[in-house]
C-alpha positions, -999 to 999 in steps of 0.1 A, spaced: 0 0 0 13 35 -9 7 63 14 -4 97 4 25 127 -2 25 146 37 42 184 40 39 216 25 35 204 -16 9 181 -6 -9 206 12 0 236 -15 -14 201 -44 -47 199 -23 -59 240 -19 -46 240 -57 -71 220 -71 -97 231 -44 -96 266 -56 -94 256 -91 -122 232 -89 -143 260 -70 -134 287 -94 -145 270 -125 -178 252 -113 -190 284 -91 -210 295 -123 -195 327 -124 -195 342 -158 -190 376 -171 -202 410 -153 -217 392 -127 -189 403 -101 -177 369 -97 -144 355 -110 -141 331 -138 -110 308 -151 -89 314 -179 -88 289 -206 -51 275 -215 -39 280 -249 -48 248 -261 -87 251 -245 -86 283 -264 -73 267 -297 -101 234 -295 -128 258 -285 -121 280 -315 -121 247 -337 -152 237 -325 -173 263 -317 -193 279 -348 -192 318 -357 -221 339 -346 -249 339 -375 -254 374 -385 -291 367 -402 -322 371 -382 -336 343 -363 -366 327 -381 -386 315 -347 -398 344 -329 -382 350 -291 -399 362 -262 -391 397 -252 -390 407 -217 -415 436 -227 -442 416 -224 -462 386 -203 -464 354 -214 -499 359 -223 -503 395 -229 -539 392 -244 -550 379 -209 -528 402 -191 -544 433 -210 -575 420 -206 -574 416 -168 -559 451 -167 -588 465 -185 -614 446 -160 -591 461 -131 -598 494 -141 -634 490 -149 -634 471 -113 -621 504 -92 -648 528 -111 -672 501 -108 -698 517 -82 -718 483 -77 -682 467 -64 -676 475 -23 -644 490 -14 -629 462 4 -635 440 -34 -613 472 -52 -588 469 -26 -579 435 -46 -578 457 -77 -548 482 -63 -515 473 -54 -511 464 -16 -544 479 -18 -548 464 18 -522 486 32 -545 519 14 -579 510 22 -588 542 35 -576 562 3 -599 538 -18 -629 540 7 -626 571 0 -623 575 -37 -654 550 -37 -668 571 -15 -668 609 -31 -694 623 -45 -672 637 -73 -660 606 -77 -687 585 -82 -688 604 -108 -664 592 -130 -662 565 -154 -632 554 -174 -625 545 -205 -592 526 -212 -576 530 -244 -545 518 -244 -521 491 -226 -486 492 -236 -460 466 -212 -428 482 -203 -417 447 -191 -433 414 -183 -451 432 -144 -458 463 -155 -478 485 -179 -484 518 -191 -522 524 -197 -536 551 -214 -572 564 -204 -601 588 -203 -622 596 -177 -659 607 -182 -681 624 -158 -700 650 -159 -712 652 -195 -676 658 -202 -646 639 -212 -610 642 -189 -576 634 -206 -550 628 -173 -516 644 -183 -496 612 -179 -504 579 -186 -517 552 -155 -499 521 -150 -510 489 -137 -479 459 -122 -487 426 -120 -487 418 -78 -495 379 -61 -498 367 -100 -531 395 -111 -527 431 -124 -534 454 -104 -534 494 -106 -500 511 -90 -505 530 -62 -488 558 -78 -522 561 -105 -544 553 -70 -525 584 -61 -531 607 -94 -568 594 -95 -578 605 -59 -568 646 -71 -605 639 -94 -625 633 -62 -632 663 -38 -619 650 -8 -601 618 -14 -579 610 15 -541 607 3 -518 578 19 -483 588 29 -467 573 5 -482 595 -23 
């Protein structure tokens, strides 16, 4: 039976291929802040060999773009019923809390939105719904009420929150200046 090399080279062997064993399987890769291994000159020379060039045509099978859900036919479509849900008079306040995003932690602003008389009001019309990325989207509107027609200055947006669209607190925040005394949470 052979023994094992003992001192300092064995030791100096071991941490050797340790590190180099942890460096190349961590996963690391580039502009992720974490280091990656070198290839020798002959990796270099049989990856070149065998690695094809880059095609420089367009892909013929479309790719998903990270401007969009999976679905975005649904997605708009739940969007549009979320909006129509918080002007939806019929539907209590503690149902369109579901509709805003952590509309739990703003149920007095929406009681109160649901609440005012000028607000009551209102009905909307949504026109548009254009995803910025696969959570969130910018929706263009109109409001009615009042035998007249009211074009906000900036576009809504909705974010997908707990897997259903919802309308940001941020529009929650620019709809409540249409009431006549819609209370305002903190964080607007």
């Amino acid at each position: 039976m052979t023994s094992a090399p003992r001192g300092p080279a064995a030791l100096l062997a071991a941490a050797a291929v340790l590190f180099g064993a942890a460096a190349c399987g961590s996963g690391g890769g580039e502009g992720d802040g974490e280091p990656t291994a070198s290839p020798s000159a002959s990796e270099t020379v049989e990856s070149a060999a065998t690695t094809p060039a880059p095609s420089t045509s367009p892909s013929s099978s479309p790719t998903p773009t990270a401007t969009a859900p999976k679905d975005p036919e649904r997605a708009e479509s739940d969007i549009r019923a979320a909006w129509q849900g918080l002007f939806d008079h019929g539907l209590s306040p503690e149902d369109k809390t579901g509709l805003v995003e952590d509309g739990g932690q703003y149920e007095l602003m929406i009681q109160g939105f649901a609440d005012d008389d000028r607000a009551k009001e209102l009905r909307v019309h949504v026109e548009s719904v254009d995803f910025t990325s696969a959570r969130e989207a910018q929706v263009g509107y109109t409001l009615r009420g009042g035998g007249e027609s009211i074009r906000p200055e900036k576009p809504g947006e909705s974010v997908r929150q707990g897997g259903d669209w919802k309308i940001s607190l941020r529009t929650l925040c620019d709809l409540a200046d249409y009431g006549s005394d819609v209370p305002k949470a903190v964080a607007c």
